[in-house]
matplotlib code that plots the C-alpha trace (Angstrom):
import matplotlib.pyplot as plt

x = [12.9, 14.2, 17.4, 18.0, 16.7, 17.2, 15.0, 11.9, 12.5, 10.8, 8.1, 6.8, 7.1, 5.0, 2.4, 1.7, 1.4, -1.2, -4.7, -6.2, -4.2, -6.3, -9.8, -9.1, -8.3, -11.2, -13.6, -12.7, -12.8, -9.3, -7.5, -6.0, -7.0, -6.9, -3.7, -1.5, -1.9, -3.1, -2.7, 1.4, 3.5, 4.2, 8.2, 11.1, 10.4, 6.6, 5.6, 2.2, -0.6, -3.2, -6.4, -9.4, -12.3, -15.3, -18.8, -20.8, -23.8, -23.9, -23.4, -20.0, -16.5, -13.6, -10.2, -8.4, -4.6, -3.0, 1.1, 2.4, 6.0, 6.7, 6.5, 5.5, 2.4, 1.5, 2.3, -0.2, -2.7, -2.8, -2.8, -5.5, -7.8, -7.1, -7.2, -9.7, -11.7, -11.1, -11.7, -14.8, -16.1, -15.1, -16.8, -19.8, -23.4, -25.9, -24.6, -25.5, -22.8, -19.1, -18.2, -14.5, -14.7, -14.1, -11.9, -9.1, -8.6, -8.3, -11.8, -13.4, -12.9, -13.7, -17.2, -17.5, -16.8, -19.8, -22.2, -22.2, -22.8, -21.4, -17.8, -15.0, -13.0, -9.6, -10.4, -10.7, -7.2, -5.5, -6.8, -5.7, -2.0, -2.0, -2.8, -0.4, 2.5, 2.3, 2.3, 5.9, 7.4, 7.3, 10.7, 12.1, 14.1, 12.3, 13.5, 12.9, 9.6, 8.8, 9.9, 8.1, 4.4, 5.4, 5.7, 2.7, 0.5, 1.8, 0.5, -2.6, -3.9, -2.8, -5.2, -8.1, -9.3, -11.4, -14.8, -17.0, -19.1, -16.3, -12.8, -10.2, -6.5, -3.6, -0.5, 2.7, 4.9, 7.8, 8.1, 6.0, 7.8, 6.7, 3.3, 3.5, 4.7, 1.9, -0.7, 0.2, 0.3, -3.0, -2.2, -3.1, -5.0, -1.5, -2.2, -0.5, -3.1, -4.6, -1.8, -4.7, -7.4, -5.3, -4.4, -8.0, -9.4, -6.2, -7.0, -3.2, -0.3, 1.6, 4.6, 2.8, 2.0, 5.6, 6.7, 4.0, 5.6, 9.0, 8.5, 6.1, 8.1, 9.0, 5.8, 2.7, 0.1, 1.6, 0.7, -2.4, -3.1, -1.1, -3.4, -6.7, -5.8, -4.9, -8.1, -10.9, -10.0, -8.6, -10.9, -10.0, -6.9, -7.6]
y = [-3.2, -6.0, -8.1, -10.3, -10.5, -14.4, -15.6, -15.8, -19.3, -19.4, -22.1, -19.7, -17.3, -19.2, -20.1, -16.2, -15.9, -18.5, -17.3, -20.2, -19.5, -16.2, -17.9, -20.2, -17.1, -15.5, -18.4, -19.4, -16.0, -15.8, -12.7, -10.4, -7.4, -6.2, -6.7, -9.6, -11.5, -14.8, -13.8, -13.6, -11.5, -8.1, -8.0, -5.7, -6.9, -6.4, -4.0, -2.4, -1.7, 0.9, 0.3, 3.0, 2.0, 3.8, 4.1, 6.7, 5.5, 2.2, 3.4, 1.5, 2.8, 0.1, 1.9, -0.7, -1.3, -4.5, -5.8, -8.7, -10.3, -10.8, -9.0, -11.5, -12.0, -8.4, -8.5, -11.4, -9.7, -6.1, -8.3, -10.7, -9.4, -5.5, -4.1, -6.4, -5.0, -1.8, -1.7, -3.4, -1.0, 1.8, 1.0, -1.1, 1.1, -2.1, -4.8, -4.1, -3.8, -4.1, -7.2, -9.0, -10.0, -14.5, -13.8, -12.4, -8.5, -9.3, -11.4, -8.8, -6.2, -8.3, -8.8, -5.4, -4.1, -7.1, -6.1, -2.3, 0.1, 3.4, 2.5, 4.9, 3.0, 5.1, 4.0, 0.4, 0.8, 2.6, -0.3, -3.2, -1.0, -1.5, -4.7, -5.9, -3.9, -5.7, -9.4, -7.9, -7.7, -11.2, -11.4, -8.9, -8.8, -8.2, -4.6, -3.8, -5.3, -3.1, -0.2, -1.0, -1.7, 1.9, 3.1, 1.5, 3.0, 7.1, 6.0, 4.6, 7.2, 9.8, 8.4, 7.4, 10.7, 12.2, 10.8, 12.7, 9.3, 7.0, 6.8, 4.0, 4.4, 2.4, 3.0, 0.6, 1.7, 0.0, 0.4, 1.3, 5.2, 5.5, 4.8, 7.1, 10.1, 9.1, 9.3, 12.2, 14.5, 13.2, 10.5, 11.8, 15.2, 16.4, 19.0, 20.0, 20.6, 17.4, 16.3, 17.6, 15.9, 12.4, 13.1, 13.6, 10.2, 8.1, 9.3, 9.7, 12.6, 13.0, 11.7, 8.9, 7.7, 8.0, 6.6, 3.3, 3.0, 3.1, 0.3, -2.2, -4.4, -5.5, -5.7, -7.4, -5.6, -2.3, -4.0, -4.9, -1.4, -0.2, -2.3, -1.1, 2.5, 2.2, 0.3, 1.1, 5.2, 7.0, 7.8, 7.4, 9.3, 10.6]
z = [23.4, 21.0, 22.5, 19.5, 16.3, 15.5, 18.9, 16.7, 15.0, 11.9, 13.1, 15.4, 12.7, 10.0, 12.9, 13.2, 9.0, 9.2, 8.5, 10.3, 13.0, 13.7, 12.6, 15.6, 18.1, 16.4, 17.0, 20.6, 21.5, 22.8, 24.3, 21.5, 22.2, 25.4, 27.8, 27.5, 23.9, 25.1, 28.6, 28.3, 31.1, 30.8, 30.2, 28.8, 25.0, 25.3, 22.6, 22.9, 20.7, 21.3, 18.7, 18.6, 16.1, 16.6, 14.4, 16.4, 13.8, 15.3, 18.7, 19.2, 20.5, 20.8, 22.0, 23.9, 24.7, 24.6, 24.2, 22.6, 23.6, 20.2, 16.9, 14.6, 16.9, 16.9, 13.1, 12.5, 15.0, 12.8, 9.0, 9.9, 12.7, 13.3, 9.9, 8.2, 11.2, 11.2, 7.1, 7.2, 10.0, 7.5, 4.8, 6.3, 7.0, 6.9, 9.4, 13.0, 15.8, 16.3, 14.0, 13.2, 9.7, 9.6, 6.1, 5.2, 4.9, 1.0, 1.1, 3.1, 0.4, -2.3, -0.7, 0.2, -3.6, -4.5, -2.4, -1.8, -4.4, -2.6, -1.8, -2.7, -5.2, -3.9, -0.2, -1.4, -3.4, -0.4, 1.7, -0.9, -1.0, 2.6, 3.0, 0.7, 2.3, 5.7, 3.8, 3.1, 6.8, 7.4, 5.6, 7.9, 11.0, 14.5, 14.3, 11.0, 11.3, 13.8, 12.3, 9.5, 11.2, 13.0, 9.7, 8.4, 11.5, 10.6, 7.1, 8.5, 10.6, 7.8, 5.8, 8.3, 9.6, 7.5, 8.7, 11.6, 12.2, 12.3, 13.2, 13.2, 14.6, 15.8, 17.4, 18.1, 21.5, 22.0, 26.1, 29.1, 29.2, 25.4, 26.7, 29.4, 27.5, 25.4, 27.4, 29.1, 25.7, 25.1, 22.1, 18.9, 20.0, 21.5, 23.9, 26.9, 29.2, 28.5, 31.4, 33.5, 32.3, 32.7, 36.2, 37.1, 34.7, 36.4, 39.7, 40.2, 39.6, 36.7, 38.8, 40.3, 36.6, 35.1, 38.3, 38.2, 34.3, 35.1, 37.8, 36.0, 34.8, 37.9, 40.0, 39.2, 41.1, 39.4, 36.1, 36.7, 37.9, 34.9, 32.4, 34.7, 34.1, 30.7, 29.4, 32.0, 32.8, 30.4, 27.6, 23.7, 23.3, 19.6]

ax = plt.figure().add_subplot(projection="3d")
ax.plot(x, y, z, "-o")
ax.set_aspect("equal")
plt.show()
């Protein structure tokens, strides 16, 4: 949920569009994937983020949930670290392990076309298309930003699927019920009797999970157990 669009000053919005802002998180090593970006309190306005890159080849799978008070952040977060990741797993057979490109998603590419011979020239331009639509929310309001990174993601995942060894996927939620009903119709693979499988991975009811969402705003050992379940139980949701 989004209370007012002008909160966002634009200092904090130009910090956030600043490259060498994420080099820095990068480098340190700072929380910006999993739970709270930067360690931040779970709140009303948090939006969340669920991120799946997987390359079975190099024996890696990264699905992690995380939320970010503010959408610029998360914005920043998906131009300069999640999808220069996610393309450089996609197109990368040679470097060993899980690795977060220190460039931009622009650099990367440009590397990528230098050095490897057997890259598909349309998954490169779909890529480049990509990355230059999300330079364009930055202009935007907090809500239209958002609806245009949800946007972005439909568009993402569209295109993303069509590997058996790897597999990259995002998806934005803007509350703690969106991630409920999400989890329980199985994210992406949508099926209903996945609510079974859940229940049994969460240890919990289908009841006791919508209830633990409705209430965890508002209590901190249900979101720590919220953010437990989320990223140590339940298994890749696409």
């Amino acid at each position: 949920m989004i209370c007012n669009n002008n909160k966002t000053n634009k200092t904090t919005v130009s910090k956030y569009q600043s490259y060498q802002y994420w080099e820095h998180l990068i480098h340190n090593n700072k929380p910006m994937w999993k739970d709270g970006f930067l360690g931040e309190s779970l709140n009303e306005d948090s939006i969340f983020v669920y991120t799946v890159i997987v390359d079975y080849n190099k024996d890696f799978l990264k699905n992690q949930w995380g939320y970010y008070s503010n959408v610029y952040a998360l914005l920043g977060f998906l131009q300069y670290v999640f999808l220069p990741t996610s393309f450089f797993t996609w197109l990368d057979d040679a470097v060993e392990g899980f690795n977060i490109p220190i460039a931009t998603g622009e650099e990367m590419l440009q590397m990528m076309c230098e050095i490897e011979n057997t890259i598909n020239i349309q998954d490169i331009t779909f890529m480049k298309k990509q990355l230059e639509e999300i330079k364009t929310y930055w202009q935007l309001s907090e809500e239209d930003c958002l609806k245009k990174i949800i946007d972005l993601a439909e568009a993402y995942n569209n295109k993303w699927n069509n590997k058996t060894d790897k597999q990259i996927y995002f998806k934005v939620l803007k509350s703690s019920k969106e991630v409920s009903d999400y989890v329980l119709s199985g994210g992406a693979i949508e099926e209903e009797a996945f609510v079974e499988v859940v229940e049994a991975e969460m240890e919990m009811s289908k009841k006791e999970w919508h209830d633990m969402c409705k209430n965890v705003y508002h209590n901190k050992f249900l979101q720590k157990r919220f953010l437990d379940t989320l990223n140590n139980k339940i298994g890749c949701l696409i």
